[in-house]
DSSP file (Angstrom, degrees, kcal/mol; ACC not computed):
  #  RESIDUE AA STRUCTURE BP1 BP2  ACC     N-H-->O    O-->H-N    N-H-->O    O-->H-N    TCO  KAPPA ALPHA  PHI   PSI    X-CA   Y-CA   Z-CA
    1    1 A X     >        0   0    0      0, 0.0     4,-1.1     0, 0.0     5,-0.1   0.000 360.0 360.0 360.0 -49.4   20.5  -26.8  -26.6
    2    2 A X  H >>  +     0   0    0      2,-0.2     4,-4.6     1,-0.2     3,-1.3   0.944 360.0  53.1 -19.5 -77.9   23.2  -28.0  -24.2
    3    3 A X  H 3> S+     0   0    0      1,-0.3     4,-2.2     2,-0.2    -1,-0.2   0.807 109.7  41.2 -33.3 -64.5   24.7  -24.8  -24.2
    4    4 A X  H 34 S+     0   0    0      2,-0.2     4,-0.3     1,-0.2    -1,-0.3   0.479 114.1  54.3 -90.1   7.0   22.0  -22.8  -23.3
    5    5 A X  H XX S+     0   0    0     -3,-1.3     3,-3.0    -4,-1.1     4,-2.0   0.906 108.4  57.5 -58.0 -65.1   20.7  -25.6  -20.6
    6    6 A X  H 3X S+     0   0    0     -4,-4.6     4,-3.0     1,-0.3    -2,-0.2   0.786 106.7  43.4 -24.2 -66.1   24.3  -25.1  -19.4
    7    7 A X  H 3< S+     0   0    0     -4,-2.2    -1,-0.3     1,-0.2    -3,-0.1   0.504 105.9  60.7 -93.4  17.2   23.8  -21.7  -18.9
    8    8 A X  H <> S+     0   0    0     -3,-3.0     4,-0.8    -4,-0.3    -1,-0.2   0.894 111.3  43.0 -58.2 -56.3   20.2  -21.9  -17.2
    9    9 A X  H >X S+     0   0    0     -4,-2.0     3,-1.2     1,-0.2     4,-0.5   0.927 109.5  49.9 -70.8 -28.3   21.6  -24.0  -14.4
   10   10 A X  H 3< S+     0   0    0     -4,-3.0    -1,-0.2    -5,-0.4    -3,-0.1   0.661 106.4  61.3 -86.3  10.3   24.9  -22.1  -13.6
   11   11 A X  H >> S+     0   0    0     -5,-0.2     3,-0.9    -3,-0.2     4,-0.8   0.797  90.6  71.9 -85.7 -25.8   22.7  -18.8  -13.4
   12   12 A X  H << S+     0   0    0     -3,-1.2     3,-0.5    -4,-0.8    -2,-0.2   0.735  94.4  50.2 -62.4 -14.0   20.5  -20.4  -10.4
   13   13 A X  T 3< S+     0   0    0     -4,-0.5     3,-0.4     1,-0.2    -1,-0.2   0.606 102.7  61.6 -89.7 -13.6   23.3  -20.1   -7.8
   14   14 A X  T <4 S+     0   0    0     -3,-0.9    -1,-0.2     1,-0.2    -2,-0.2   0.886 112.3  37.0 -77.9  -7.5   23.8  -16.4   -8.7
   15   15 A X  S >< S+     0   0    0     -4,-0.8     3,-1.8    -3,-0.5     2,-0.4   0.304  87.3 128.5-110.9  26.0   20.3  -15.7   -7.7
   16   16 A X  T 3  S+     0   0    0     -3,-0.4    -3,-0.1     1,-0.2    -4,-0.0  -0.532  80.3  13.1 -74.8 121.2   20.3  -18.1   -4.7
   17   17 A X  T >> S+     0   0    0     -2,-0.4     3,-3.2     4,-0.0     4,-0.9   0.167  88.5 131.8  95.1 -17.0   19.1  -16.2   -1.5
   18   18 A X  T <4 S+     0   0    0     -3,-1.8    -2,-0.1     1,-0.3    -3,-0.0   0.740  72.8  43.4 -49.5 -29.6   17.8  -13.3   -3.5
   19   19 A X  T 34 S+     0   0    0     -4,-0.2    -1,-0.3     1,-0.2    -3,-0.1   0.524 108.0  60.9 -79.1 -11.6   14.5  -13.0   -1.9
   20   20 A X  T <4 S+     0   0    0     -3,-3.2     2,-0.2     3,-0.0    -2,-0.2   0.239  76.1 114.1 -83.9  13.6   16.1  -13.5    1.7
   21   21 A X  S  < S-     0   0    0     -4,-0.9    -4,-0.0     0, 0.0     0, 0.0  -0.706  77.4-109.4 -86.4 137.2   18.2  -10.4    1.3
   22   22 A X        -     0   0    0     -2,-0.2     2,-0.3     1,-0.1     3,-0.1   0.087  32.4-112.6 -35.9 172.0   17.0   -7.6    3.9
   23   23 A X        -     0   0    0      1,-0.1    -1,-0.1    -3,-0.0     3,-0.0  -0.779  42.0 -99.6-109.7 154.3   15.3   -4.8    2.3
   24   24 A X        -     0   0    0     -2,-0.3     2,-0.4     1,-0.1    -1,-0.1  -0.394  39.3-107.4 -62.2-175.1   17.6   -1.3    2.6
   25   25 A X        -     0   0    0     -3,-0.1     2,-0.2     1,-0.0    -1,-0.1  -0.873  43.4 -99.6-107.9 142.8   16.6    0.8    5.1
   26   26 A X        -     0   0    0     -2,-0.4     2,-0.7   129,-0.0    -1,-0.0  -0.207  17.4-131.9 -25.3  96.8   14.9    4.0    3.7
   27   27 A X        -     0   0    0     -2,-0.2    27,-0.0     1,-0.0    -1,-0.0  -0.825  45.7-120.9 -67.9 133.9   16.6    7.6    3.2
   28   28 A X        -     0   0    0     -2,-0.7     2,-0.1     1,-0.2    30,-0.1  -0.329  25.2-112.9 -98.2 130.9   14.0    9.2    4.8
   29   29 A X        -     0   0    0      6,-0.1    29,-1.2     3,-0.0     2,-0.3  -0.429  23.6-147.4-101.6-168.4   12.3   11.7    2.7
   30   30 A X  B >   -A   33   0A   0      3,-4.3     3,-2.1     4,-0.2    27,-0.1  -0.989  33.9-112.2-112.3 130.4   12.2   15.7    3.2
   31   31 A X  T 3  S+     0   0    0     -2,-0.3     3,-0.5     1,-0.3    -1,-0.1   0.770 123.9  47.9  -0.6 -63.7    9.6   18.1    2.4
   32   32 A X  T 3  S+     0   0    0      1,-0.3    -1,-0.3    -3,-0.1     2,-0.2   0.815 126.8  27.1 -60.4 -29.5   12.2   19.4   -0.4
   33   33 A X  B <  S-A   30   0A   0     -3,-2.1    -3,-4.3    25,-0.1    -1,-0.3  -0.733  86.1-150.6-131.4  92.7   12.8   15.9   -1.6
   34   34 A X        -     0   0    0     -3,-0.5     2,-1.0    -5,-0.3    25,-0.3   0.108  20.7-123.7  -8.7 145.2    9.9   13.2   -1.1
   35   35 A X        -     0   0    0     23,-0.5    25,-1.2    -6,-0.1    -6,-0.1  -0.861  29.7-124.2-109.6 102.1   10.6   10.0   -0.7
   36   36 A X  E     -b   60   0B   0     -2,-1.0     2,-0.2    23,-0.2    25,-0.2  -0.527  24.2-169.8 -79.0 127.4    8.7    8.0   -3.5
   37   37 A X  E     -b   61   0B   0     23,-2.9    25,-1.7     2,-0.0     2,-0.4  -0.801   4.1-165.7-107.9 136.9    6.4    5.1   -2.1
   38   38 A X  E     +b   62   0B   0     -2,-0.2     2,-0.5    23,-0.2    25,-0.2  -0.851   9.9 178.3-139.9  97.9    5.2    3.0   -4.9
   39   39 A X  E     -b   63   0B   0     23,-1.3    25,-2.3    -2,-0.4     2,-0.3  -0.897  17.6-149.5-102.2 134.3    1.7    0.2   -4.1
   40   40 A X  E     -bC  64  47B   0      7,-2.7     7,-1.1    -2,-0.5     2,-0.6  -0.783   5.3-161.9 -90.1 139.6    0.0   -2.1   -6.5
   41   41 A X  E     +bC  65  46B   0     23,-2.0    25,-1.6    -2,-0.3     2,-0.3  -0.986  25.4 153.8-121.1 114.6   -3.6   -2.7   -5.6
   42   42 A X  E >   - C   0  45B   0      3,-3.2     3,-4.5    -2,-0.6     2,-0.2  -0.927  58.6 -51.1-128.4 169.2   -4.9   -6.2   -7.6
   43   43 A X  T 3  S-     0   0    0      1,-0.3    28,-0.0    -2,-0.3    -2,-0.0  -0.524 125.3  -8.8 -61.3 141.0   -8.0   -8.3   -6.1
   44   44 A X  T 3  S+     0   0    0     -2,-0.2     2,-0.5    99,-0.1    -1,-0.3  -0.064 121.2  55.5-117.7  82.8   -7.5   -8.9   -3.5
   45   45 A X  E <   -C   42   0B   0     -3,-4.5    -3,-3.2   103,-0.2     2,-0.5  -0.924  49.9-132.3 178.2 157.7   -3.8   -7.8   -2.5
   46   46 A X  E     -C   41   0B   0     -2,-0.5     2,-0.4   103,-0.4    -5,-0.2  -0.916  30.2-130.7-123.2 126.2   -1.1   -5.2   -2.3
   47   47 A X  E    S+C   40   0B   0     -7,-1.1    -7,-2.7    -2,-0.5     2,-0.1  -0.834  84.8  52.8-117.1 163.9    2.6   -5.5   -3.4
   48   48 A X  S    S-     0   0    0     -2,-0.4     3,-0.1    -9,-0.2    -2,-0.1   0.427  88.2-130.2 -48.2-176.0    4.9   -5.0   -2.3
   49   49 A X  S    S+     0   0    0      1,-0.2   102,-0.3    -2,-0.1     2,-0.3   0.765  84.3  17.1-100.0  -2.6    4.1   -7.0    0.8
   50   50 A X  S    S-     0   0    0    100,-0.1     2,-0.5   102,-0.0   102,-0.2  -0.894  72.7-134.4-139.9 168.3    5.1   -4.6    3.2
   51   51 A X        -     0   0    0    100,-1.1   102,-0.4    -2,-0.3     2,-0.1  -0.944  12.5-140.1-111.7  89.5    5.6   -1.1    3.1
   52   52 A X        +     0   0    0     -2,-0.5     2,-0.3   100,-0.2   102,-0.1  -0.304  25.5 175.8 -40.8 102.7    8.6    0.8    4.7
   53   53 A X        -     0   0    0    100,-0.4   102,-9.0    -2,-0.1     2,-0.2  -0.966  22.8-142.7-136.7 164.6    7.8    4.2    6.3
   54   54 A X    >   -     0   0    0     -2,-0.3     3,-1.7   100,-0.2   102,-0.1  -0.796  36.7-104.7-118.0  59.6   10.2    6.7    8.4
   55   55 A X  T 3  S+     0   0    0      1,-0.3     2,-0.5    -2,-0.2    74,-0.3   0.435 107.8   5.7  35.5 111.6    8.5    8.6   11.8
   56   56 A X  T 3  S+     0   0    0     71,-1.7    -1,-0.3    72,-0.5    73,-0.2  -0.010  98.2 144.1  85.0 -36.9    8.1   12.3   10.1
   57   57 A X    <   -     0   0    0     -3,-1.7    70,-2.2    -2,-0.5     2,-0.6  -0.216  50.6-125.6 -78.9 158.2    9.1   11.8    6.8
   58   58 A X  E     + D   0 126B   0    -29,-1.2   -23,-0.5    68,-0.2    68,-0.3  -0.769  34.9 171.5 -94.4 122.3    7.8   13.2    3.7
   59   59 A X  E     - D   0 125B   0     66,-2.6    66,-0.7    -2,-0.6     2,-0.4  -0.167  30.9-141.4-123.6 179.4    6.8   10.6    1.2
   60   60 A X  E     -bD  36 124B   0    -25,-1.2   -23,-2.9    64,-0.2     2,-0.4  -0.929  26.9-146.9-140.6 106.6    4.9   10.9   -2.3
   61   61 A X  E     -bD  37 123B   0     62,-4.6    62,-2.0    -2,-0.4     2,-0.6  -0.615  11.0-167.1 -84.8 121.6    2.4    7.8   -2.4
   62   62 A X  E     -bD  38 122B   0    -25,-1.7   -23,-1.3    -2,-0.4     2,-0.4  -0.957   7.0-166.6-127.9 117.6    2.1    6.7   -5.9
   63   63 A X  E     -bD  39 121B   0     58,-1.4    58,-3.2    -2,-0.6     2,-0.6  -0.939   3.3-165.0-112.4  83.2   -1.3    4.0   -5.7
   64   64 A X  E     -bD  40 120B   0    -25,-2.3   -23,-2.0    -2,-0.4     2,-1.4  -0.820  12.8-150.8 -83.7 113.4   -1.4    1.9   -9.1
   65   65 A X  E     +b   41   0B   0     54,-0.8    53,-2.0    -2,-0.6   -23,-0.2  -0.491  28.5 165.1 -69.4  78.4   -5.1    0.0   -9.5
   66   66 A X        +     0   0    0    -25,-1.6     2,-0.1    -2,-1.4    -1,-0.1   0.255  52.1  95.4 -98.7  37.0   -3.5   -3.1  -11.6
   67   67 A X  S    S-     0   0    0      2,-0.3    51,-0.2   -26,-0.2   -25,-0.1  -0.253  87.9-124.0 -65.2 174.2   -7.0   -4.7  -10.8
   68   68 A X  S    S+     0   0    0     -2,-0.1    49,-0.4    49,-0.1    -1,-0.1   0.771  96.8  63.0-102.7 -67.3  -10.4   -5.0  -12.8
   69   69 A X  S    S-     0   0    0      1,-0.1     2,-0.4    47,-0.1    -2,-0.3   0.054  99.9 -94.5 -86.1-173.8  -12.2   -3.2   -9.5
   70   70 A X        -     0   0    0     46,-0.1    46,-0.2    47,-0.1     2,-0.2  -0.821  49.2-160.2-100.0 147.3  -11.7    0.1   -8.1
   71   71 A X  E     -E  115   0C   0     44,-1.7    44,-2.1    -2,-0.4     2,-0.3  -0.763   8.8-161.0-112.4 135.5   -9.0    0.0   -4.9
   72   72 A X  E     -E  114   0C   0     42,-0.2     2,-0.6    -2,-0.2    68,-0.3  -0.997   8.3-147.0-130.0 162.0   -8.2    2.0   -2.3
   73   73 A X  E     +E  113   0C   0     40,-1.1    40,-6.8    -2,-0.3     2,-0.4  -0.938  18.5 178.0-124.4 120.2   -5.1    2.5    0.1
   74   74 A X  E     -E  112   0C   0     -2,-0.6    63,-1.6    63,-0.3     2,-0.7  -0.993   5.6-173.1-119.5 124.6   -5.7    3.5    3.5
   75   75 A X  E     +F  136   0D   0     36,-1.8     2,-0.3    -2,-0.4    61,-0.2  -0.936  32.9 103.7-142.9 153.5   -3.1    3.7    5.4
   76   76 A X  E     -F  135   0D   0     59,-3.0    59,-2.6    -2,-0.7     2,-0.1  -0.959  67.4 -71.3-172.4 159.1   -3.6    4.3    9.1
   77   77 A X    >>  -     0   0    0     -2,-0.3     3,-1.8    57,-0.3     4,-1.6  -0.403  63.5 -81.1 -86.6-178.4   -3.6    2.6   12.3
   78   78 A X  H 3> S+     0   0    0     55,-0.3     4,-0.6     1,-0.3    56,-0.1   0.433 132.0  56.8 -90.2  -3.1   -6.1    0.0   13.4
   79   79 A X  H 3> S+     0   0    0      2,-0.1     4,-2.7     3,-0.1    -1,-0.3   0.732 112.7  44.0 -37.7 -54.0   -8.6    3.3   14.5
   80   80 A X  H <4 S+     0   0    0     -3,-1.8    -2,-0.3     2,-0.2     4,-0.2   0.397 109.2  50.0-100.2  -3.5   -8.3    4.4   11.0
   81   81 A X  H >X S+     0   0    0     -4,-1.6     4,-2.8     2,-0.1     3,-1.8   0.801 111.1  54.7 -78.6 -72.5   -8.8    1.1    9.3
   82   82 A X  H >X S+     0   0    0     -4,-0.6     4,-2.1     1,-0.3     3,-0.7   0.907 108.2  49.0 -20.2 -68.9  -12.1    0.7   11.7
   83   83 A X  H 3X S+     0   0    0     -4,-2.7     4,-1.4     1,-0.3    -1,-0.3   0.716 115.2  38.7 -50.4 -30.3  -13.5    3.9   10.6
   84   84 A X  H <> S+     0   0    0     -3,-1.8     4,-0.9     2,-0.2     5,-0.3   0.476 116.9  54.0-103.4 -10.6  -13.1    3.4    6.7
   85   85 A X  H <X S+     0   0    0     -4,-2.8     4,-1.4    -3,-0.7    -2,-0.2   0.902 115.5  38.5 -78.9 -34.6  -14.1   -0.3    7.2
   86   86 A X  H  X S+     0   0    0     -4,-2.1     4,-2.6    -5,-0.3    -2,-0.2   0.998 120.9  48.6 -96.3 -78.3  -17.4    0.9    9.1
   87   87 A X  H  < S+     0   0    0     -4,-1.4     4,-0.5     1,-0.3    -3,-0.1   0.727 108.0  51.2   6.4 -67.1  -17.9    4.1    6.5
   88   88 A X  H >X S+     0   0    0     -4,-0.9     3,-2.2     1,-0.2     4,-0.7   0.961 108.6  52.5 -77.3 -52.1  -17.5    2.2    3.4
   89   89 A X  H >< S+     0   0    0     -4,-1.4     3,-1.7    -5,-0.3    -2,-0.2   0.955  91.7  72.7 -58.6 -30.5  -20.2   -0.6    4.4
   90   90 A X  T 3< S+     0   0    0     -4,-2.6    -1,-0.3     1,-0.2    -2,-0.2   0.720 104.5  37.6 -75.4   3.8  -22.7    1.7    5.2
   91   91 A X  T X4 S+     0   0    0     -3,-2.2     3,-1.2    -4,-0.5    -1,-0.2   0.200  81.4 153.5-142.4  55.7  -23.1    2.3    1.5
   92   92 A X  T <<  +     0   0    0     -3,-1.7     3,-0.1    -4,-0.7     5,-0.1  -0.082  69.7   5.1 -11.2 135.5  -22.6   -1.0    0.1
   93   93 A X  T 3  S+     0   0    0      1,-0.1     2,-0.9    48,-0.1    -1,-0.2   0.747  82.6 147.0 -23.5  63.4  -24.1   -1.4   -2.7
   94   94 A X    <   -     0   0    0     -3,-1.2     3,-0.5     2,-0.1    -1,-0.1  -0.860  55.7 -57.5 -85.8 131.5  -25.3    1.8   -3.4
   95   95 A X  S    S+     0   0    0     -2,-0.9     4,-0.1     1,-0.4    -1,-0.0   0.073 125.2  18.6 -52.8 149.0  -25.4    2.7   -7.3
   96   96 A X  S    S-     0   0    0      2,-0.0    -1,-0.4    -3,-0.0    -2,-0.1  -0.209 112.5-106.2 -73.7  65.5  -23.5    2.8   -9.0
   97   97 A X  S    S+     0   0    0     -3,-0.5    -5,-0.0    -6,-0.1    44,-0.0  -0.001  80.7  16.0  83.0 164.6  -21.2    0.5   -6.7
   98   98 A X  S    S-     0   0    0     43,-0.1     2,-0.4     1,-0.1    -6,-0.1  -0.055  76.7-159.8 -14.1  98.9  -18.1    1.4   -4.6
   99   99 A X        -     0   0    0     -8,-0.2     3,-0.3     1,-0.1    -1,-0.1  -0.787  23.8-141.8-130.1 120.6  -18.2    4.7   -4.3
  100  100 A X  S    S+     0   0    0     -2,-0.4     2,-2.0     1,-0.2    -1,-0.1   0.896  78.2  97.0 -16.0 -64.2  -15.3    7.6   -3.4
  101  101 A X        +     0   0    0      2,-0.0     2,-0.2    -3,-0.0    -1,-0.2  -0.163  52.3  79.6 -84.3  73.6  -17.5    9.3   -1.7
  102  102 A X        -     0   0    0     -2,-2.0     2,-0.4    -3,-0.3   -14,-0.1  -0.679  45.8-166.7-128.5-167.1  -17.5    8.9    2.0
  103  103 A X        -     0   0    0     -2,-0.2     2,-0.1   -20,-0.1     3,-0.1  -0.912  12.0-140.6-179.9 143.6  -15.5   10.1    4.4
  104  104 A X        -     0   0    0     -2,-0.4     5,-0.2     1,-0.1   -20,-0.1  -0.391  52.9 -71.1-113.9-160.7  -14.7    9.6    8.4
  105  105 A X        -     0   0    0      1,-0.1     3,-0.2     3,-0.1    -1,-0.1  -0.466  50.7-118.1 -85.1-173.1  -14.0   12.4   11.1
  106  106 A X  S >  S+     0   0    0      1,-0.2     3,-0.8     2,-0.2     4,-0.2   0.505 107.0  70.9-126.2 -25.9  -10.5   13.9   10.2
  107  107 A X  T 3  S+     0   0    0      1,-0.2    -1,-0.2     2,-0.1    -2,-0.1   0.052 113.7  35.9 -77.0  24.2   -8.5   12.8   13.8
  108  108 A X  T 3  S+     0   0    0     -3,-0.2    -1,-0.2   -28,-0.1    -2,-0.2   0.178  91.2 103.6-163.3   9.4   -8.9    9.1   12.2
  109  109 A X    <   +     0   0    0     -3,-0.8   -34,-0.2     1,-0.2     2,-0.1   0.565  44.5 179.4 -88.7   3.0   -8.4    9.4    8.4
  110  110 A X        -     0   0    0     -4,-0.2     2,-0.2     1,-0.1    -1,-0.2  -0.310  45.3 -33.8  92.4-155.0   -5.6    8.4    7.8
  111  111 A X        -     0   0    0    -36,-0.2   -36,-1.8    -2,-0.1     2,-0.8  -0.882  64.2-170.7-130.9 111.8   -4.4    8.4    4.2
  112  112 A X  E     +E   74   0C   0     -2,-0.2     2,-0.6   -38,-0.2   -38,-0.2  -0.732  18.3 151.6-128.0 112.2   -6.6    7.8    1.5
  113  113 A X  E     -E   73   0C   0    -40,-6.8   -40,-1.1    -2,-0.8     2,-0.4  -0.773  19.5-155.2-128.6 174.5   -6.9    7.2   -2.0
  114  114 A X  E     -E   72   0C   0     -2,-0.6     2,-0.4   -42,-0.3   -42,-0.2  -0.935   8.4-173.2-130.4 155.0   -9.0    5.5   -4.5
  115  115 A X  E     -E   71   0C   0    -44,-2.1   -44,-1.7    -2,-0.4     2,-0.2  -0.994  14.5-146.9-157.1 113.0   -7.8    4.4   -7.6
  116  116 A X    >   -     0   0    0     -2,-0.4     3,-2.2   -46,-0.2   -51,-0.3  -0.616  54.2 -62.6 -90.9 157.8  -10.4    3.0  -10.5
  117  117 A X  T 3  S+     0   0    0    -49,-0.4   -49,-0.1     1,-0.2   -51,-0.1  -0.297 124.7  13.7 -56.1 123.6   -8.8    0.1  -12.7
  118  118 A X  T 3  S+     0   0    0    -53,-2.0    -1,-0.2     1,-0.3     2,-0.1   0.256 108.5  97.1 106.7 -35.6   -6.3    0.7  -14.5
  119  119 A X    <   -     0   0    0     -3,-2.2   -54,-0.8   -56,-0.0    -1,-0.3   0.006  53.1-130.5 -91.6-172.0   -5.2    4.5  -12.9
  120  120 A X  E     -D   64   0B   0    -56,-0.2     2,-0.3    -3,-0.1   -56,-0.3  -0.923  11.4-170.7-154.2 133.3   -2.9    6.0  -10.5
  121  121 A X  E     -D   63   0B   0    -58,-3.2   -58,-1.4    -2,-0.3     2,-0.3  -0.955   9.9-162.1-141.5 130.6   -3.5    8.2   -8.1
  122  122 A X  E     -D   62   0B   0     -2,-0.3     2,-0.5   -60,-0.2   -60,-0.2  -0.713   4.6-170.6-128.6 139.5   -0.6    9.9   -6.1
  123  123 A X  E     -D   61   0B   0    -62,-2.0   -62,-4.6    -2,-0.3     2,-0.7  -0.960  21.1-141.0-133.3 132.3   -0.4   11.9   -2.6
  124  124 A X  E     +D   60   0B   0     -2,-0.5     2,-0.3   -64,-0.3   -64,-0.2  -0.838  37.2 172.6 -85.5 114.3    1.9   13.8   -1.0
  125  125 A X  E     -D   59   0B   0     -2,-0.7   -66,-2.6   -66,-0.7     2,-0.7  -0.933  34.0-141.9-137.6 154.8    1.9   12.9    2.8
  126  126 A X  E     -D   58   0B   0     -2,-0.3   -68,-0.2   -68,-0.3   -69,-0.1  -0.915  29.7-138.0 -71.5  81.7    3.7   13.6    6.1
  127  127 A X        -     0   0    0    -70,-2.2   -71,-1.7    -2,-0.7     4,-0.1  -0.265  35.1 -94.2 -81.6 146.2    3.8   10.5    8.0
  128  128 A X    >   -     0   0    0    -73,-0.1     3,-0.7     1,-0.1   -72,-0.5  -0.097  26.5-130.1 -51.9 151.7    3.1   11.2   11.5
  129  129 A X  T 3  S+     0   0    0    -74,-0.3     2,-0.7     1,-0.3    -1,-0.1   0.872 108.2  40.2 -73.0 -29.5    6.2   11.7   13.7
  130  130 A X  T 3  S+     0   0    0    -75,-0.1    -1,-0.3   -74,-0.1    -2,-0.1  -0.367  84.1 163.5-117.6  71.2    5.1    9.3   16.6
  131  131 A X    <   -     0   0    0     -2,-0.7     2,-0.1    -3,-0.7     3,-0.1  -0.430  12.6-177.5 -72.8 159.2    3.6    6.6   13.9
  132  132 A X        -     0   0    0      1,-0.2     2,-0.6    -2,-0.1    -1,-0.1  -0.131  55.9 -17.0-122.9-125.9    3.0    3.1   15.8
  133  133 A X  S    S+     0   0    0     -2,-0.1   -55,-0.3    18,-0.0     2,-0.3  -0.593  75.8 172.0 -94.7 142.7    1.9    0.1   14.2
  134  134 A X  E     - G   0 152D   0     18,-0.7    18,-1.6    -2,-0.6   -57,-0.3  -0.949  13.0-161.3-137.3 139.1    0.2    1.1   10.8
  135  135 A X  E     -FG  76 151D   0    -59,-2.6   -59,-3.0    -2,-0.3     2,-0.4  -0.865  22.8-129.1-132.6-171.9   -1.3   -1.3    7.6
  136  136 A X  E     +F   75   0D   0     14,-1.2    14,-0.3    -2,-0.2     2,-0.3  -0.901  47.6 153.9-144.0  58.3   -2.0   -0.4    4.3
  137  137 A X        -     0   0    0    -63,-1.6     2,-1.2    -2,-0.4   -63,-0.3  -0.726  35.4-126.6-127.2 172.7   -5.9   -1.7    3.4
  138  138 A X        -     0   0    0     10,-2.1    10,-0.2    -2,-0.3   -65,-0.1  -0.748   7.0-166.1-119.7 128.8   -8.6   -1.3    1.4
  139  139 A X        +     0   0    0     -2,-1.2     2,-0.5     4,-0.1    -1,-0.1   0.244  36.0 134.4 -93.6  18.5  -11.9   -0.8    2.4
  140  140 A X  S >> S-     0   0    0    -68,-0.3     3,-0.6     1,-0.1     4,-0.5  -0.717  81.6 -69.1 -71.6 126.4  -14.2   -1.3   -0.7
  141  141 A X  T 34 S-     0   0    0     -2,-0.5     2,-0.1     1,-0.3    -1,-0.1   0.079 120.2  -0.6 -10.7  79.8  -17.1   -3.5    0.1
  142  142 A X  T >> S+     0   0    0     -4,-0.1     3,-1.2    -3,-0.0     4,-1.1  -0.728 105.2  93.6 134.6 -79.9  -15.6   -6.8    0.6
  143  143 A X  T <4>S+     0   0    0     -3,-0.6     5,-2.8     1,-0.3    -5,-0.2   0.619  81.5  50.7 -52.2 -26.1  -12.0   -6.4    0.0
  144  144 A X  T ><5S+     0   0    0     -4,-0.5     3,-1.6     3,-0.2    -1,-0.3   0.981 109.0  61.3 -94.1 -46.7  -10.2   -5.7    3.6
  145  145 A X  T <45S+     0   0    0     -3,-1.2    -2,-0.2     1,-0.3    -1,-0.1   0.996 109.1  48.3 -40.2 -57.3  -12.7   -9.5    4.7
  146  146 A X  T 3<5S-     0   0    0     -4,-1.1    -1,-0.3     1,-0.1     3,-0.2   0.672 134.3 -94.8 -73.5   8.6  -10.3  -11.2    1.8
  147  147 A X  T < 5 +     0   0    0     -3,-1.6     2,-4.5     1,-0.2    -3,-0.2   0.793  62.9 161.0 112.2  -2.9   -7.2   -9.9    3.1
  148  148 A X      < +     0   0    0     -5,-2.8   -10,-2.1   -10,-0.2     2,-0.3   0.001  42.8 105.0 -87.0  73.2   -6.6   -6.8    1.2
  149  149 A X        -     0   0    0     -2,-4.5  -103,-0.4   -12,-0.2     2,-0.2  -0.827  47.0-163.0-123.0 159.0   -4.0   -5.4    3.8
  150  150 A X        -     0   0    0    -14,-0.3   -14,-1.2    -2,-0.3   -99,-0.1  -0.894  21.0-112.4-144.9 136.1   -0.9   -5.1    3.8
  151  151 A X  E     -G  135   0D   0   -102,-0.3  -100,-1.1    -2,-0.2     2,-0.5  -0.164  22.8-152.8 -68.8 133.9    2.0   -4.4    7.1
  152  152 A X  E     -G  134   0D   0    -18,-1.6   -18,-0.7  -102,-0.2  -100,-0.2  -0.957   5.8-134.8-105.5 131.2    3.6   -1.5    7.2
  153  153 A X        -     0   0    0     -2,-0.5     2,-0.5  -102,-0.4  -100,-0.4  -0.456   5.2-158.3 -54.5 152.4    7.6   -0.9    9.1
  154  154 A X        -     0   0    0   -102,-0.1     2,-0.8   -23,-0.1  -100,-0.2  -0.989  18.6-162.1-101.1 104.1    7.4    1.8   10.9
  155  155 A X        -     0   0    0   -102,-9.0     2,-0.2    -2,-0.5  -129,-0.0  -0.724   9.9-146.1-113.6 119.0   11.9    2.3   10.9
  156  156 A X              0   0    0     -2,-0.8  -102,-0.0     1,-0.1    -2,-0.0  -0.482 360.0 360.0 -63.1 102.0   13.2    4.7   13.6
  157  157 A X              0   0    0     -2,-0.2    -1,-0.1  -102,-0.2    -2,-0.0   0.430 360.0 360.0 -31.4 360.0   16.5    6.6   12.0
């Protein structure tokens, strides 16, 4: 019992700082090689807590629902957040619930997927070359009012 006390404590100093360490910076991906982007959707929040993207590069978005409801990731600027926030309330409870199908004008959609509980649903996307400030939320009835956004870097090679 000692023993393995012993080696409980003298492992906390190896991990001391581990969550302050910078995150790398990004190889950026290429049309020939994607850069795989990997979000968890649970009630009411997205990990990681923010999301690294490169001006131009080409990414493969891999959107896991580890929730009970269905999630979606939009990720857009604060135009493209509006629109799918304003979109998605107007059919608010409609049967059978949160529904897929809506849709905003195409100069303000963003990226979007929906992901039922449980799934995964994966996109290959270009992020725009002259991205600005961008999050990461979902706009099923209710969820982006609790918080479910999350910041995205924009990092400049």
């Amino acid at each position: 019992m000692i023993l393995l006390l012993t080696a409980c404590v003298l492992s906390f100093p190896a991990c001391e700082g581990e969550g302050d360490r910078p995150t790398p910076r990004p190889t950026p991906g290429t049309p020939a090689s994607p850069r795989e982007v990997n979000v968890i959707a649970r009630e009411y929040a997205f990990s990681p807590s923010t999301v690294d993207l490169v001006p131009g590069e080409t990414i493969v978005l891999h959107v896991v629902n580890a929730g009970l409801d269905v999630h979606e990731a939009v990720v857009g600027d604060a135009a493209t957040q509006d629109a799918w926030e304003a979109a998605e309330a107007a059919v608010a409870g409609a049967p059978p619930g949160p529904t897929p199908k809506v849709s905003v004008p195409p100069g303000v959609a963003g990226l979007r997927l929906v992901v039922r509980s449980g799934e995964r649903a994966d996109a290959t996307w270009v992020v725009p070359p002259d991205a600005g400030s961008m999050v990461v939320g979902c706009h099923i009835p209710g969820h982006w009012a609790r918080g479910m956004t999350v910041p995205v870097r924009v990092i400049v090679p």
